[in-house]
PATOR-723732 format. One record per residue (C-alpha): residue in one letter; y negated, x negated, z negated. Coordinates in nm, 2 decimals, decimal comma, always signed. Layout:
# residues N
<r><aa>A</aa><c2>Y</c2><c1>X</c1><c3>Z</c3></r>
...
END
This chain:
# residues 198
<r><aa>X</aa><c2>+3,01</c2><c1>-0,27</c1><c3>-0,83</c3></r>
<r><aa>X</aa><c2>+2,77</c2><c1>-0,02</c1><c3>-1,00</c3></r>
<r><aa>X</aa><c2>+2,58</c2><c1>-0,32</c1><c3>-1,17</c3></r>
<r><aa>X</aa><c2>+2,54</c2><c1>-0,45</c1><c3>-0,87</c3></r>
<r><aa>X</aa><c2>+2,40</c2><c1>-0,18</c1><c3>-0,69</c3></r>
<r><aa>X</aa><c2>+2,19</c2><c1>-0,09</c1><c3>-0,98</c3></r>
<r><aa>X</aa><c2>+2,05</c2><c1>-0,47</c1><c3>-0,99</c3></r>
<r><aa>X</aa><c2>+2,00</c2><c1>-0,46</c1><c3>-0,59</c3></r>
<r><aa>X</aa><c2>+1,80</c2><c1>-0,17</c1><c3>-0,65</c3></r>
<r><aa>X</aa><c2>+1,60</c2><c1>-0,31</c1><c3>-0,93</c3></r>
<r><aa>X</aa><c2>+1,54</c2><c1>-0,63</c1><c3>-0,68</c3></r>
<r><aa>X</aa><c2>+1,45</c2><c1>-0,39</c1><c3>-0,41</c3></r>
<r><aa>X</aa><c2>+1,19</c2><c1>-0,16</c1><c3>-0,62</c3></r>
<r><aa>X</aa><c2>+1,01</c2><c1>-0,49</c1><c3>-0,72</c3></r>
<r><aa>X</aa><c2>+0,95</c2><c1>-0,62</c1><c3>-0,42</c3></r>
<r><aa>X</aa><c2>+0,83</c2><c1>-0,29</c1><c3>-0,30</c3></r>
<r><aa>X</aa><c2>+0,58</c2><c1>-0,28</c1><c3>-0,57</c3></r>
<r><aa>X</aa><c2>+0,47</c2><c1>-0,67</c1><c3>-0,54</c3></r>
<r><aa>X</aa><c2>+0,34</c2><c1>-0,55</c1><c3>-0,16</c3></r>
<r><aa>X</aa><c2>+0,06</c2><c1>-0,32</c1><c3>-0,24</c3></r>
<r><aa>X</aa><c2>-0,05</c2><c1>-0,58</c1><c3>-0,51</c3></r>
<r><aa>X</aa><c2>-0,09</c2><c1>-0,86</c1><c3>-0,27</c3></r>
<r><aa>X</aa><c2>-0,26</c2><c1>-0,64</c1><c3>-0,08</c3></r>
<r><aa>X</aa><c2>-0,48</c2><c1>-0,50</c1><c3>-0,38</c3></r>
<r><aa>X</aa><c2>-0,55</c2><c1>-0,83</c1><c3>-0,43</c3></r>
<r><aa>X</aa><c2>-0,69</c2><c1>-0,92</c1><c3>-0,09</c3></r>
<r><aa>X</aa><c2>-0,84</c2><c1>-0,60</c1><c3>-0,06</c3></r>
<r><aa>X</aa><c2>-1,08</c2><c1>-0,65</c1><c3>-0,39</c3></r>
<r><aa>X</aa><c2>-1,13</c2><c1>-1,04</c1><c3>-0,27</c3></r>
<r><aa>X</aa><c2>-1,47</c2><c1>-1,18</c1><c3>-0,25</c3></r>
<r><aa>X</aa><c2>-1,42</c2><c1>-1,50</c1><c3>-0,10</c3></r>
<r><aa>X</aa><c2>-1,16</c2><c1>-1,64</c1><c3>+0,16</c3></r>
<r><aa>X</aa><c2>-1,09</c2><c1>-2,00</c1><c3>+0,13</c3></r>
<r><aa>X</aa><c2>-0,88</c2><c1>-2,20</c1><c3>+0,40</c3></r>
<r><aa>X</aa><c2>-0,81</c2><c1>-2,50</c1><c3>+0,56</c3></r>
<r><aa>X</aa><c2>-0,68</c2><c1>-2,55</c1><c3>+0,93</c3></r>
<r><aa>X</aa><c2>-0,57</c2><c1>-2,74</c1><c3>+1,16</c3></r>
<r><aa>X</aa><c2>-0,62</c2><c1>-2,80</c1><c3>+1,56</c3></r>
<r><aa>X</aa><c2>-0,52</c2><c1>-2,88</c1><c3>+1,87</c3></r>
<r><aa>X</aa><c2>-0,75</c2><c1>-2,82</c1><c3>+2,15</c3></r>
<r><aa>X</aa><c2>-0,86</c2><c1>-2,97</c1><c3>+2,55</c3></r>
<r><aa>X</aa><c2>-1,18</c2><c1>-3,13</c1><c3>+2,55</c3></r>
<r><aa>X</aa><c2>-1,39</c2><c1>-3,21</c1><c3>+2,90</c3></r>
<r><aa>X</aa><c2>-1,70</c2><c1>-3,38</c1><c3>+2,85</c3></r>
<r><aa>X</aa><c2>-1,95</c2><c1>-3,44</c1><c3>+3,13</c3></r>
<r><aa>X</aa><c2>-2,34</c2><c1>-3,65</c1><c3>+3,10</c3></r>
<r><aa>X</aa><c2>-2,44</c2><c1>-3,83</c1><c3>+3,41</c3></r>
<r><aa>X</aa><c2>-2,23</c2><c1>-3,70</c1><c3>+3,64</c3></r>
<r><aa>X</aa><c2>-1,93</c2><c1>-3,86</c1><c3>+3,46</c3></r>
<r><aa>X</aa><c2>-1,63</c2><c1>-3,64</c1><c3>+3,32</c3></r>
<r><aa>X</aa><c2>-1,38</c2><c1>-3,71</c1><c3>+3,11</c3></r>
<r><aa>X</aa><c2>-1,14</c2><c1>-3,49</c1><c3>+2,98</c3></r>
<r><aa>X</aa><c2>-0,85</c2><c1>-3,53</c1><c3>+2,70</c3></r>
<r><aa>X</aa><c2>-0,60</c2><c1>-3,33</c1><c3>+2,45</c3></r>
<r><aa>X</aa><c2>-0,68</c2><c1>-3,35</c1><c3>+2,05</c3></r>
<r><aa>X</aa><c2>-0,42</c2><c1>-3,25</c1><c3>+1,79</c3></r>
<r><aa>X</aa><c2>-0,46</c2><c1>-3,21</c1><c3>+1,42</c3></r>
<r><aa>X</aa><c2>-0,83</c2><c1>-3,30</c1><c3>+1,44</c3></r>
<r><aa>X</aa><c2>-1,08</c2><c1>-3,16</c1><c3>+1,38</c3></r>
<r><aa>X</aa><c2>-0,98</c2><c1>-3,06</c1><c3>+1,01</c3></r>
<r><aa>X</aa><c2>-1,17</c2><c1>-2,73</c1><c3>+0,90</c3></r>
<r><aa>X</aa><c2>-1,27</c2><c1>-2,62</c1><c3>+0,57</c3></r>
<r><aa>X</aa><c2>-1,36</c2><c1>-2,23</c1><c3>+0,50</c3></r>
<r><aa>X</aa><c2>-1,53</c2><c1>-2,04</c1><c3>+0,31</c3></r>
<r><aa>X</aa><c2>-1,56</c2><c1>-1,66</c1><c3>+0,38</c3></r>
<r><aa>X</aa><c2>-1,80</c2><c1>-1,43</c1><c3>+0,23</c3></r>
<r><aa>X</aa><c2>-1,60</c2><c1>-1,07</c1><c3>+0,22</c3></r>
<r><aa>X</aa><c2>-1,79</c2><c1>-0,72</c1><c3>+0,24</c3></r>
<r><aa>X</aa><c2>-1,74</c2><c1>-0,37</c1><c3>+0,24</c3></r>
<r><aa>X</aa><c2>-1,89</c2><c1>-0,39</c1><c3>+0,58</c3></r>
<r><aa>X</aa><c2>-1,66</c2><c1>-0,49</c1><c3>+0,88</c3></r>
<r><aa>X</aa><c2>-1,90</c2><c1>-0,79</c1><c3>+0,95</c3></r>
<r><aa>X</aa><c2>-1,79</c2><c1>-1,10</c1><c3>+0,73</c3></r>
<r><aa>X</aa><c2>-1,95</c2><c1>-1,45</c1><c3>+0,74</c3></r>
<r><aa>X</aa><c2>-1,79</c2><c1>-1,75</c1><c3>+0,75</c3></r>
<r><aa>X</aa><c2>-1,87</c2><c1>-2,12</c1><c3>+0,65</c3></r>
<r><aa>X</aa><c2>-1,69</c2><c1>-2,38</c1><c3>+0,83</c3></r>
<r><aa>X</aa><c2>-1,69</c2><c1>-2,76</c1><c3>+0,83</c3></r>
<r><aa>X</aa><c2>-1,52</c2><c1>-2,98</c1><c3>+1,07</c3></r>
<r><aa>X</aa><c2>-1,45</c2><c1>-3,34</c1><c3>+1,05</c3></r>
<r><aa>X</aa><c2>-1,36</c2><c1>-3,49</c1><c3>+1,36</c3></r>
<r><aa>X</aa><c2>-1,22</c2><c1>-3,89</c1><c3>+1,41</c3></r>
<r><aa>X</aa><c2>-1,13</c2><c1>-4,08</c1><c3>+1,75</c3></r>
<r><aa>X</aa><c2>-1,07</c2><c1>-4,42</c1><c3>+1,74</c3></r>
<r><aa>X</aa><c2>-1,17</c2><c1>-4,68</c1><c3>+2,02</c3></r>
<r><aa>X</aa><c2>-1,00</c2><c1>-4,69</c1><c3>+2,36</c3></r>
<r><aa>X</aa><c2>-0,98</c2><c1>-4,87</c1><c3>+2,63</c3></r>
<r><aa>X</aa><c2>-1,22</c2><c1>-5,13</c1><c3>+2,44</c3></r>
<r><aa>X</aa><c2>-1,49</c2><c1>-4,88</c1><c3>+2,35</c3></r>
<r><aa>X</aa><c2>-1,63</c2><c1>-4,73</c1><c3>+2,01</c3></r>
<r><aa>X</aa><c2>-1,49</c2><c1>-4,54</c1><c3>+1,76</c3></r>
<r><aa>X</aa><c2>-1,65</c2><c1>-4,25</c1><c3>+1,62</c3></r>
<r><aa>X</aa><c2>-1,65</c2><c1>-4,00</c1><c3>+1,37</c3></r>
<r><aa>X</aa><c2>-1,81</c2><c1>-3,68</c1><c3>+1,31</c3></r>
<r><aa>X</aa><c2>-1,89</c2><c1>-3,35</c1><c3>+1,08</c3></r>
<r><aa>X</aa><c2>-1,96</c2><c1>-3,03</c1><c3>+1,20</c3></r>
<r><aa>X</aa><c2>-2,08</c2><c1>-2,76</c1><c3>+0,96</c3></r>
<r><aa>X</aa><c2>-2,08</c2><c1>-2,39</c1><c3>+1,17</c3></r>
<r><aa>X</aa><c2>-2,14</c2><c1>-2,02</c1><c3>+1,03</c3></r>
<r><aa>X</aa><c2>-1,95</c2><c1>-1,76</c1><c3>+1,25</c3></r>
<r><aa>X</aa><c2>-1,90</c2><c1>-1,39</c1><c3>+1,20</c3></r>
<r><aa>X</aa><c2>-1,59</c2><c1>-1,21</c1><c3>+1,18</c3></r>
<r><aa>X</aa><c2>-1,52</c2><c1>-0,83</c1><c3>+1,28</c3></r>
<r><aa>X</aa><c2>-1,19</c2><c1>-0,68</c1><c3>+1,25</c3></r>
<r><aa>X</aa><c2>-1,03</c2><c1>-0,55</c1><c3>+1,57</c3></r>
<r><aa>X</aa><c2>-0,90</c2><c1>-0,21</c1><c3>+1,51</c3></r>
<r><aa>X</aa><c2>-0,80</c2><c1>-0,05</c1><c3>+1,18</c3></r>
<r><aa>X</aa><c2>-0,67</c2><c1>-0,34</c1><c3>+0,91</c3></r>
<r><aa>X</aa><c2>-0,39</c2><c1>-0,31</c1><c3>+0,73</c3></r>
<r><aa>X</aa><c2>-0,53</c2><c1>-0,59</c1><c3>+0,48</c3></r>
<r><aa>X</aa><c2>-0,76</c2><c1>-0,82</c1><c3>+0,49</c3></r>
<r><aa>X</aa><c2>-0,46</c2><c1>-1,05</c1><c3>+0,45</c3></r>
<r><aa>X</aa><c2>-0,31</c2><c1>-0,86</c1><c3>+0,73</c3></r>
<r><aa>X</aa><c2>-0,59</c2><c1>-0,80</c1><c3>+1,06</c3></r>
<r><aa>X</aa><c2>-0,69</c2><c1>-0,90</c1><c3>+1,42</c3></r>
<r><aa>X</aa><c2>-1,03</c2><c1>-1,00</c1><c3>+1,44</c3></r>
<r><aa>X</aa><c2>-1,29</c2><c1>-1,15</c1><c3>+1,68</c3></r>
<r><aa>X</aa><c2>-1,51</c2><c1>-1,45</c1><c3>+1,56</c3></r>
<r><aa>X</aa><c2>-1,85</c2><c1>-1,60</c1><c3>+1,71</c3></r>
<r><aa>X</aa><c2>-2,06</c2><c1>-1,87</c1><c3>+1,59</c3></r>
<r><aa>X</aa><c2>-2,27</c2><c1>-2,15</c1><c3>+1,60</c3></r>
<r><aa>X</aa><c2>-2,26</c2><c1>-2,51</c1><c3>+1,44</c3></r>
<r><aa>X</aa><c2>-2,40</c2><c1>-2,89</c1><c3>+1,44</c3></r>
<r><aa>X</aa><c2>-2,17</c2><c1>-3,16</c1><c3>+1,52</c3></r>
<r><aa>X</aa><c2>-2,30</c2><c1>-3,50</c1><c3>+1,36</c3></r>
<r><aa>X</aa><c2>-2,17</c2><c1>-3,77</c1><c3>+1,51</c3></r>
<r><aa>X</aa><c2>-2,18</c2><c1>-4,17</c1><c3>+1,41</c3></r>
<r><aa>X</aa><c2>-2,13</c2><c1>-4,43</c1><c3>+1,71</c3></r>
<r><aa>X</aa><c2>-1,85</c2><c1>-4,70</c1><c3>+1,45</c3></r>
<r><aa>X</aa><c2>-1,88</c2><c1>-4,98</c1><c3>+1,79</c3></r>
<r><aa>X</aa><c2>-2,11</c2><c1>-5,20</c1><c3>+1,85</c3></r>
<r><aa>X</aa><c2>-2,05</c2><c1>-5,28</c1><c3>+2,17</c3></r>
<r><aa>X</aa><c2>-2,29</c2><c1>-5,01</c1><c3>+2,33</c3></r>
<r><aa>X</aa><c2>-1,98</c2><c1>-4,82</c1><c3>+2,53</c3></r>
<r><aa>X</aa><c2>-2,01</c2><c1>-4,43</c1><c3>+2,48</c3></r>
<r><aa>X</aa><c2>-1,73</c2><c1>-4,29</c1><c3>+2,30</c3></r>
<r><aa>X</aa><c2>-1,54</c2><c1>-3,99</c1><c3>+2,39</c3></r>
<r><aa>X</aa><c2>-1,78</c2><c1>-3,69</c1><c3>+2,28</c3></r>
<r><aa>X</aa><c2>-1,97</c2><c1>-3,92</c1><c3>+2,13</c3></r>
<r><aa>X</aa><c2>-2,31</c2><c1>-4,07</c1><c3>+2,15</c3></r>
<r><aa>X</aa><c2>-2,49</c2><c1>-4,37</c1><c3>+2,30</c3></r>
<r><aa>X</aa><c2>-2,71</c2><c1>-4,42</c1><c3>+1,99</c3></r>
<r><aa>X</aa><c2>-2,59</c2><c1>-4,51</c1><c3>+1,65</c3></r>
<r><aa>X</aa><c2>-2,54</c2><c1>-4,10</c1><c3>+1,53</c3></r>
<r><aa>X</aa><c2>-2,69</c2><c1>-3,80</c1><c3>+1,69</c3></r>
<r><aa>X</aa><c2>-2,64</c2><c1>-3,43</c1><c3>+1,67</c3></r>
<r><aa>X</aa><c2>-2,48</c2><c1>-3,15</c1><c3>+1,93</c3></r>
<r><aa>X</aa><c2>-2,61</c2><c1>-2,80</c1><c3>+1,85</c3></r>
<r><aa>X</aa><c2>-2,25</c2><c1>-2,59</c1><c3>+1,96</c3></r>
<r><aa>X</aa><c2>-2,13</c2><c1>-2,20</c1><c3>+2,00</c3></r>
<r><aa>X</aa><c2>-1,79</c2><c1>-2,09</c1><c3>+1,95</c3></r>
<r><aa>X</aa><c2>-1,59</c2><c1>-1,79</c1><c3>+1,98</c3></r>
<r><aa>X</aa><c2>-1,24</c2><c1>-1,69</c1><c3>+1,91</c3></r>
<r><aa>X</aa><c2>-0,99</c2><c1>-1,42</c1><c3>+1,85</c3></r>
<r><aa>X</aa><c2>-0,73</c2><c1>-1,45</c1><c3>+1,55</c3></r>
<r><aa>X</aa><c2>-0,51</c2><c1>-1,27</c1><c3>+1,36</c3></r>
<r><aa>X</aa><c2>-0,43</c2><c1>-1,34</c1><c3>+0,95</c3></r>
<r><aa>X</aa><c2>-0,05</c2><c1>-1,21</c1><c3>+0,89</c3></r>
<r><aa>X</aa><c2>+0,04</c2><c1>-1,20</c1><c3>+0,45</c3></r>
<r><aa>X</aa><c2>+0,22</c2><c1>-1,50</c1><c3>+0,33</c3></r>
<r><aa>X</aa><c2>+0,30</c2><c1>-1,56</c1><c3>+0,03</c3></r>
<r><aa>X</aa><c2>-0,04</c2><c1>-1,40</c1><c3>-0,23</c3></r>
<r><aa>X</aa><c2>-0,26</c2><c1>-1,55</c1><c3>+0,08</c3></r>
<r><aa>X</aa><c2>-0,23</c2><c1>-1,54</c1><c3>+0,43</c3></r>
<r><aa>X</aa><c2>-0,18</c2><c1>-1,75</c1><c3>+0,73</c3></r>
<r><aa>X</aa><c2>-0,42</c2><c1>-1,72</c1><c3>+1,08</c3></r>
<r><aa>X</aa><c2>-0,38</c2><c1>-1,84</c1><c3>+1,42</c3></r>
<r><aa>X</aa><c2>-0,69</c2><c1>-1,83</c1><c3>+1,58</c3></r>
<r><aa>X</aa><c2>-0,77</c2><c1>-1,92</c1><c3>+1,94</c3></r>
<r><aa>X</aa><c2>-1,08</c2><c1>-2,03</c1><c3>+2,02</c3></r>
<r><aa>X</aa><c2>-1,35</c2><c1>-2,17</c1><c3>+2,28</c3></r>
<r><aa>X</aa><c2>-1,62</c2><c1>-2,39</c1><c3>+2,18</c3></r>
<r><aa>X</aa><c2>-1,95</c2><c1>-2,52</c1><c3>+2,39</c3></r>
<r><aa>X</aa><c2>-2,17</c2><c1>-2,80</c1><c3>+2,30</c3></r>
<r><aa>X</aa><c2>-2,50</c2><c1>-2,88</c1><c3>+2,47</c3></r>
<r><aa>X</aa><c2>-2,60</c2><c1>-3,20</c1><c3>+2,59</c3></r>
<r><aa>X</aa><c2>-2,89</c2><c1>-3,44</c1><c3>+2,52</c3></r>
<r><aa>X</aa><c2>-2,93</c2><c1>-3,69</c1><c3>+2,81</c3></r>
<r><aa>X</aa><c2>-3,18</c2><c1>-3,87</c1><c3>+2,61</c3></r>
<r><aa>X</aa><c2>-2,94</c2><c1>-3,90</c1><c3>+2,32</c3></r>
<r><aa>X</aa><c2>-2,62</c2><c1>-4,00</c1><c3>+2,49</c3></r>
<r><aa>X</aa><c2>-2,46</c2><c1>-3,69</c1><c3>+2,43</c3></r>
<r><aa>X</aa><c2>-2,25</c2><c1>-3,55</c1><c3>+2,71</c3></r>
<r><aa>X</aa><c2>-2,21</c2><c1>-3,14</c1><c3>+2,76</c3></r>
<r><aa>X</aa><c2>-1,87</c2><c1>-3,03</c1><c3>+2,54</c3></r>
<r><aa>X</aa><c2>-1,59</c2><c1>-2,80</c1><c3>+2,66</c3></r>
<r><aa>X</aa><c2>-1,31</c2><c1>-2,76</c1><c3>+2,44</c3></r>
<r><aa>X</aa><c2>-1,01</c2><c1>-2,46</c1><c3>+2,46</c3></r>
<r><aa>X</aa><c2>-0,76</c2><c1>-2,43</c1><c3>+2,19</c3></r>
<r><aa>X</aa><c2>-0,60</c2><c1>-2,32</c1><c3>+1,90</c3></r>
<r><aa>X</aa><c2>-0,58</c2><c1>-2,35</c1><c3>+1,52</c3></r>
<r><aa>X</aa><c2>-0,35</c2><c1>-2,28</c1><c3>+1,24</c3></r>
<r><aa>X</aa><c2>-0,40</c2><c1>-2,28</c1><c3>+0,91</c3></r>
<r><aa>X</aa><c2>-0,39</c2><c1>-2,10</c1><c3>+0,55</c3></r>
<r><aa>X</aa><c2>-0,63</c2><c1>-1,92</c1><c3>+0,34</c3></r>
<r><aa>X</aa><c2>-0,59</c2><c1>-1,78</c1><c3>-0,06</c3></r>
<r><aa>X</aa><c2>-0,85</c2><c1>-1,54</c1><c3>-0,20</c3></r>
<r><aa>X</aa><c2>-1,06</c2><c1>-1,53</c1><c3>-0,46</c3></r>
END
């Protein structure tokens, strides 16, 4: 019974230590890197037409932040977004690369362990895959264009693991380009996802 107790202890004390390292870690970090995942409401509207639908697991963002002393962090982002053709129209595809700032909400634990808020601003490239001349969903009339978007969020990275996980919810705004084909962009949602540090 004694060697037991003594090796729950042992257990115990080791995990206890392991804590502030992670921590440590993540405190000294200089880079973030991640990967999420999304699901998110779209409405898009150009010519006094609207259409509105649900997207999950697209887009697919990469990251890459840019830690400080400073409560201020920036953030690379890319998105790459796919829909396929409906109701006889085009398929699309698209990449976004974005730069947001992050500032901590409150007094961090970690920066594996925070609340923050999170604003930005992007370019979503888009390629028209049909050739039938129909506008695609968020797409574009012509054969690619670009969408100049701003974002905001609020998130929260919790420690998992030596990284972290975040859940960040977000709202996103594209403008339009009547010339181009490219409707006004609404989208509300969320995304999960995982980040290690470097």
């Amino acid at each position: 019974m004694l060697r037991h107790s003594r090796l729950l202890i042992a257990v115990g004390a080791l995990a206890l230590v392991s804590v502030p390292a992670m921590a440590q870690h993540a405190m000294g970090a200089k880079h973030e890197l991640g990967i999420d995942l999304s699901a998110y409401y779209a409405s898009y509207s150009l010519g006094g037409v609207s259409v509105h639908n649900l997207n999950f697991g697209a887009p697919v963002d990469v990251r890459i932040g840019f830690m400080s002393q400073k409560k201020m962090n920036f953030e690379g982002r890319l998105a790459f977004n796919f829909h396929s053709a409906y109701s006889g129209g085009s398929s699309w595809y698209g990449f976004a690369p974005q730069v947001n700032v992050l500032w901590p909400m409150g007094k961090a634990k970690a920066r594996n362990d925070n609340k923050y808020f999170t604003a930005g601003i992007g370019l979503n490239v888009s390629h028209n895959a049909g050739v039938d001349g129909m506008v695609p969903i968020g797409g574009c009339a012509s054969t690619s264009c670009s969408q100049i978007q701003f974002n905001g969020g609020v998130g929260m990275r919790s420690p998992w693991e030596s990284g972290a996980y975040r859940l960040e919810a977000f709202l996103l705004y594209g403008l339009k380009s009547t010339s181009k084909g490219v409707p006004t962009t609404l989208a509300i949602g969320a995304r999960v996802g995982a980040s290690l540090w470097h």
